[in-house]
N, C-alpha and C positions, 0 to 999 in steps of 0.2 A: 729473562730479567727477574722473573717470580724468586727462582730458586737463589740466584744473587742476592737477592736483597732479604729473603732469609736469612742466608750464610751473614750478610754484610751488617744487620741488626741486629744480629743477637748479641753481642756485646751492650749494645745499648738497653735492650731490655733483660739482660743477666743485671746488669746495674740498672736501671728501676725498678726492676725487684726486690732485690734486696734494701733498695735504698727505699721503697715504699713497707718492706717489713719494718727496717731502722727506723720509717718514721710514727708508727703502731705505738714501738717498743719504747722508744723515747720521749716521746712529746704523750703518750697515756701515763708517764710516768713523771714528766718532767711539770706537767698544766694539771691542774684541778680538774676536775668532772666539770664545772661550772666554766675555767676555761679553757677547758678544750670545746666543751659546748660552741663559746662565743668563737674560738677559731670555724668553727664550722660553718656558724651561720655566715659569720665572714668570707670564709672561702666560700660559699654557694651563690653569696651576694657580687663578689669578684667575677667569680665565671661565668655568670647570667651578664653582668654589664660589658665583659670582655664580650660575647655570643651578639647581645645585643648590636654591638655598634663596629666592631672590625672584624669577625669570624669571616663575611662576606669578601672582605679583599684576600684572605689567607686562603680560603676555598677558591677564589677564581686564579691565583697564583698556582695552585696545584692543578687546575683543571686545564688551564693555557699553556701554560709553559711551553708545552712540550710542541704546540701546535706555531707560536708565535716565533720558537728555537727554528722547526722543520722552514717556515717562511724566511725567516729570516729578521723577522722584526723584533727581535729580545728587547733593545733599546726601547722603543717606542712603548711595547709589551710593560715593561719595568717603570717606565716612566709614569705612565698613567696609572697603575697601580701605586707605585710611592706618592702620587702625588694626589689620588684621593684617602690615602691614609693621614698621610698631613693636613687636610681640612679635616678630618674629623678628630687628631690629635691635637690641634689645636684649641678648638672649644668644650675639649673632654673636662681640662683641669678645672674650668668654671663652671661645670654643670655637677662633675664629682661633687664638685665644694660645696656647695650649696643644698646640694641634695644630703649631703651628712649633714651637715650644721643645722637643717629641718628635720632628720630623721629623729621620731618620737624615741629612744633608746639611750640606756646609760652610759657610760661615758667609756668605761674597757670595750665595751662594743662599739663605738664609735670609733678610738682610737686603732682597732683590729681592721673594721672596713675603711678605715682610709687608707691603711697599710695596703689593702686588697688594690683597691682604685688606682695608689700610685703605682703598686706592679703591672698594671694591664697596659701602658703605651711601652714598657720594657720589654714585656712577655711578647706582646701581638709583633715588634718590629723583629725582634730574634724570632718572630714564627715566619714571618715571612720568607726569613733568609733559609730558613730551613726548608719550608715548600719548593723554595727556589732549587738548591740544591736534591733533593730527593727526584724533582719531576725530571732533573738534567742527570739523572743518577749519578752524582755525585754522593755514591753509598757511606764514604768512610767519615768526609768531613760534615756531614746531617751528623754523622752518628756519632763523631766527635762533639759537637756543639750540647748533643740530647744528653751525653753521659757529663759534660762538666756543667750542666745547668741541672742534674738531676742533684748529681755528687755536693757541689757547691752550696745548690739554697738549703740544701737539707745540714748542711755544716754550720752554716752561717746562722741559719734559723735554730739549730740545736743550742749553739752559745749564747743566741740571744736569748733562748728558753732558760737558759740556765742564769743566767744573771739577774732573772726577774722581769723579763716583755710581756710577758702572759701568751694572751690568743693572738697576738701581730706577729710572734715572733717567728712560724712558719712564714707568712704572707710575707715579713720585710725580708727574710733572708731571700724568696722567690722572686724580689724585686730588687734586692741586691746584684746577685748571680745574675740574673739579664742581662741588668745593665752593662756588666761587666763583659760579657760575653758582645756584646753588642758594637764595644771599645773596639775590637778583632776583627765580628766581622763585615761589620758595615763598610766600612770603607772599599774593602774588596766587592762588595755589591755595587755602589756607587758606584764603580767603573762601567760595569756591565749598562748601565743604560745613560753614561754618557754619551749628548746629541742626539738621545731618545727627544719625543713631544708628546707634550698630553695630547692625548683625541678624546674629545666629550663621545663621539659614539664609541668608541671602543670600552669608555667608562661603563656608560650603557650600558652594555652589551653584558657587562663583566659584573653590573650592580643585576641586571636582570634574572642573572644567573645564580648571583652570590647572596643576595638579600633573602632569597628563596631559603635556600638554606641554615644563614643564619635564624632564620622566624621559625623552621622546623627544630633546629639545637635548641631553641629556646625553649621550645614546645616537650622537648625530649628533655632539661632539665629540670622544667616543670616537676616531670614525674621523678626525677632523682634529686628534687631540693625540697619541694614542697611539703614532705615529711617531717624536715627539719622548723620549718619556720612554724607548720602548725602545732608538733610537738611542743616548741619554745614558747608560742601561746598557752597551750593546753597543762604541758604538764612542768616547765621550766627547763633552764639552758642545763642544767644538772643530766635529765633525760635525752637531752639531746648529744650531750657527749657521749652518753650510752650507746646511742643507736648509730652513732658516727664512727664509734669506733667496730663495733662491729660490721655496719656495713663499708666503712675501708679496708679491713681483714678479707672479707668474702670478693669488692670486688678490684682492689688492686692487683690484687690472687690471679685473677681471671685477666683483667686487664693486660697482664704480664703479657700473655699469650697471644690476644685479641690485637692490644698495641703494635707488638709484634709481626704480626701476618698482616696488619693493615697499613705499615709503612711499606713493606714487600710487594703487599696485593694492589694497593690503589693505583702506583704507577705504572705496575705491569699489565694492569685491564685499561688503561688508558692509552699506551701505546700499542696493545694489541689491538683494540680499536680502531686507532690513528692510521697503523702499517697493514693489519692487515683484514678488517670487518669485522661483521659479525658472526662471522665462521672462526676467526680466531681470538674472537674476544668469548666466546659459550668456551671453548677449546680451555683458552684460561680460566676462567671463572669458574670451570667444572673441578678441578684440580687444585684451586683455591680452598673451592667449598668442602669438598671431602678431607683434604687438609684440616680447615679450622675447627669443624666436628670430631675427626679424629681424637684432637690434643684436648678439646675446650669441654668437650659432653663428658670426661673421667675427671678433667678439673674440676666442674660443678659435683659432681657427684661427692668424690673426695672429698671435697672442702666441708660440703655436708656431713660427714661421716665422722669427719676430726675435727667440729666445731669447738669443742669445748675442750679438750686438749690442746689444740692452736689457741685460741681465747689465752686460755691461762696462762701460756708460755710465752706471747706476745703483748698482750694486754697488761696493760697496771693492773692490779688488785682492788681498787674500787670499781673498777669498769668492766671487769673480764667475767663473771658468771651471768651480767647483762647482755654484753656482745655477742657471747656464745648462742643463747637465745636468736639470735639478727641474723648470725651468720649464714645456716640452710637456706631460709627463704631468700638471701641478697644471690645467692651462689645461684637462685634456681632461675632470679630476676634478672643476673647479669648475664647468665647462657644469655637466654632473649635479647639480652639487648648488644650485646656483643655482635651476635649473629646479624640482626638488624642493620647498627651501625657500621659493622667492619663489612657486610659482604650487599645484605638485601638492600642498601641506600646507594650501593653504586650503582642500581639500572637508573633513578634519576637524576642521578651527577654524571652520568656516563652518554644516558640520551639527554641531558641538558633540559632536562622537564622538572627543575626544582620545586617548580610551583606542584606539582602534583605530591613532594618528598612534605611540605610544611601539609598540605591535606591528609595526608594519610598519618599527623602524627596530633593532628586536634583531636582526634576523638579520647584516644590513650591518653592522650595530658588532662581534660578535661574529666576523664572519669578518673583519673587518678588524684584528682582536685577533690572531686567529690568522695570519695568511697576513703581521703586521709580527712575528710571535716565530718566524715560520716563515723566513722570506724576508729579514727584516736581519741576523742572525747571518753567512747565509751570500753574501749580495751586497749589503751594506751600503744606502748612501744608493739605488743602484737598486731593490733590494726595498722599500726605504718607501713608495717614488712609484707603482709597481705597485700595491700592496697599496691605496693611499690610491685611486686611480683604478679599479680593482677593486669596491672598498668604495662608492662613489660610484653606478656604473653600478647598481649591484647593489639600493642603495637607493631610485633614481630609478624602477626597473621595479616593488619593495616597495610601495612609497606609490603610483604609479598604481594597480597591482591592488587593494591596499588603499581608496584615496578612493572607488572606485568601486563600494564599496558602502555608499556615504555620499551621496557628491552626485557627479555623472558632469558632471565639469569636462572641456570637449571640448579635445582634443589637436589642435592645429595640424599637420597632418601634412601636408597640401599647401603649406603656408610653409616647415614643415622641407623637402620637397625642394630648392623652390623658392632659399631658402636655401641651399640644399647646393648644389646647382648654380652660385649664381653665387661660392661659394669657388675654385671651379677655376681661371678667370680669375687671383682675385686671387694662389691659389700659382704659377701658370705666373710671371704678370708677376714674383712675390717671387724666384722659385726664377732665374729669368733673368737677374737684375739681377746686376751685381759685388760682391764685397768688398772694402768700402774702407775709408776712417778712421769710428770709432765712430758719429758723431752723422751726416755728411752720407747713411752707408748706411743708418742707420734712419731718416732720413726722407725718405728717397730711396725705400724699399721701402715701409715704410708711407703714403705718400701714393699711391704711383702704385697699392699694394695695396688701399688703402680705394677710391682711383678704380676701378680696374677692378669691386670690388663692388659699388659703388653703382649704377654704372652698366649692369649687368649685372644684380642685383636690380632698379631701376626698368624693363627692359625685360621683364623676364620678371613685374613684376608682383607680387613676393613680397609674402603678406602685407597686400596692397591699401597697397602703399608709397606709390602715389598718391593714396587718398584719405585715409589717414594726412598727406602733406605738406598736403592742404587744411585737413585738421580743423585741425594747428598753424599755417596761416597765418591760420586764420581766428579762433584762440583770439590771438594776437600780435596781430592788428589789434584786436581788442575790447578788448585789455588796454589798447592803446597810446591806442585811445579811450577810457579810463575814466580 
């Protein structure tokens, strides 16, 4: 199922890729310093209040499914899941409102995070549908939904940019495309739990599991927003565009991959679980993990290496010798947290110990509170990245010590060297090469930089790199026969 859903997403994140480069290149060039700033704050404010109040029903949709499908009760399963998103959709709109209309903030800001607020009951119901279909491996149409919601808001939101929205104009186009998507495919979901019933214990059951998590994303956004908002006190929304765009360069980059393996990887440890224990769930998880180290430990490196030629090629020109700067440190912050969220968070979604996944991620959020009120006052945009990367490390060591008294998910640690090793290659050949015009030196260092790794990992074997390439030659050819 792993290597499927590999094969079966990578279209999807070939297009958020590029579509999360498009949105660098565009929108750093299309909004101000000042707002793309306000975009940021907004979008941070968006996804903390989405985290807040529905993440919980979208994680118990991905954790059940599969379990409520093998019984029998999808219906019932479905029912009680729409139907506690509906009481909290309900009283979102008067609680948004009012919480803007008090928030102390000028008015472009205001008008950005409402933009945010209306997209989250659009975003969270198209997520649902999507959990839905991934946990029932329904590979093609998730990955249809992800690429015209990726493709579309970033379209939508580029003409609004251009016409003069400022900082909403990402957020409305993201709550446009939802919607729109939503038109398709709701109605097909609504079948599936016709003559379902609510059951308040089964609610339970599914908030006790789901709240958990949602409190720990919040906890983990903590440490990926909080830079921003204390920045926008400290030094204004101008710096904050700075640091936003570079650390979207360093960790959309990353995400690509991380995204990627963790549409693949969460259902496939869920049902290996389900079918066949915990002999074949370490079985998965091992093969996962060496996996996402493989591709994710060269990414970081790399991205460090060509911060500043990616900067300047993707970046606007008021923003891009500041970004450059964010970039190493976000690159070295998102391994961490990648790792974290894509592999080390499934022992407590997987043994259903949430409550232990929101403990292990207080300490990291709260020193990352402190050490960004500590450290930006007095060395601005470099104290963020510190603190952010700091905060990261800190949490990735939390959550292993923590999963592991839940489910002892095995750590790759002969693929990390392995890995680690064949970087060296790839910064000798980067660090070697000349500087020259923007586009021919970045792909001048990252081609001959991915050569040296590849080839250098294939000889040393990381990972079982080789028998990874048969498994996908041999999953390509079956496909290509079917």
């Amino acid at each position: 199922m792993f290597w499927r859903g590999v094969l079966g997403y990578l279209p999807v994140n070939l297009a958020q890729g590029l579509v999360g480069l498009l949105t660098i290149v565009v929108f750093t060039r299309l909004l101000s310093p000042a707002d793309y700033g306000v975009y940021a704050i907004a979008y941070s404010a968006m996804v903390l209040s989405h985290t807040a109040l529905f993440t919980w029903t979208e994680a118990a949709m991905a954790r059940f499914q599969a379990r409520a499908r093998e019984q029998g009760e999808t219906a019932d399963h479905m029912m009680t899941l729409y139907r506690a998103w509906s009481m909290l959709g309900l009283g979102f709109p008067l609680l948004a409102g009012a919480a803007v209309w008090l928030a102390p903030v000028h008015q472009p800001l205001k008008v950005a995070i409402s933009a945010g607020l209306a997209a989250i009951l659009f975003r969270s119901c198209i997520k649902l549908v999507q959990e839905r279909r991934r946990a029932d491996g329904e590979v093609a149409s998730a990955a249809t939904l992800d690429i015209a919601q990726t493709i579309g808001g970033f379209a939508i939101g580029a003409v609004l940019a251009a016409i003069g929205m400022g900082g909403a104009s990402p957020l409305l186009g993201s709550a446009a495309i939802s919607a729109i998507c939503l038109l398709f495919a709701l109605p097909g979901e609504l079948k599936l739990f016709k003559g379902g019933h609510w059951q308040p214990v089964r609610a339970r059951e599914y908030a006790g599991y789901g709240v958990p998590i949602s409190l720990s994303l919040i906890l983990a956004l903590v440490i990926s927003s909080t830079d921003r908002f204390v920045l926008g006190a400290f030094l204004g929304e101008a710096s904050v565009g700075v640091y936003h765009a570079g650390y979207s360069l360093a960790n959309r980059t990353q995400d690509v991959v991380f995204v990627w393996l963790g549409m693949a990887g969460g259902p496939a440890m869920v049902a290996a679980l389900e079918r066949g224990g915990k002999a074949a769930l370490v079985q998965t998880a091992k093969e996962q993990a060496s996996f996402m180290v493989l591709l994710t430990l060269p990414a970081a490196v790399g991205l460090a290496l060509v911060a500043l030629p990616l900067s300047e090629l993707l970046i606007g020109p008021q923003l891009a010798q500041g970004a450059a700067r964010v970039v190493p440190w976000i690159a070295a912050g998102g391994f961490f947290s990648g790792i974290t969220t894509y592999y080390l968070h499934q022992a407590f979604t997987l043994g259903r110990r949430t409550s232990l996944l929101m403990v292990a991620m207080t300490f990291p959020a709260g020193l990352n509170l402190v050490l960004n009120l500590t450290l930006v006052p007095r060395f601005g945009l470099d104290g963020a990245m510190w603190a952010t990367t700091a905060s990261y490390a800190t949490g990735a060591l939390a959550s292993f010590v923590m999963g592991r008294k839940v489910i002892g998910l095995p750590l790759p640690i002969e693929t990390l060297i392995r890995a680690g090793l064949a970087c060296i290659p790839m910064m000798l050949v980067v660090l070697a090469l000349p500087d020259i015009d923007e586009l021919p030196e970045l792909a001048l260092k990252a081609g001959l930089g991915a050569l040296a790794y590849g080839v250098t990992a294939w000889l040393l074997d990381a990972g079982g790199l080789r028998s990874h390439g048969r498994t996908l030659l041999r999953s390509l050819r079956s496909g290509a026969a079917a």
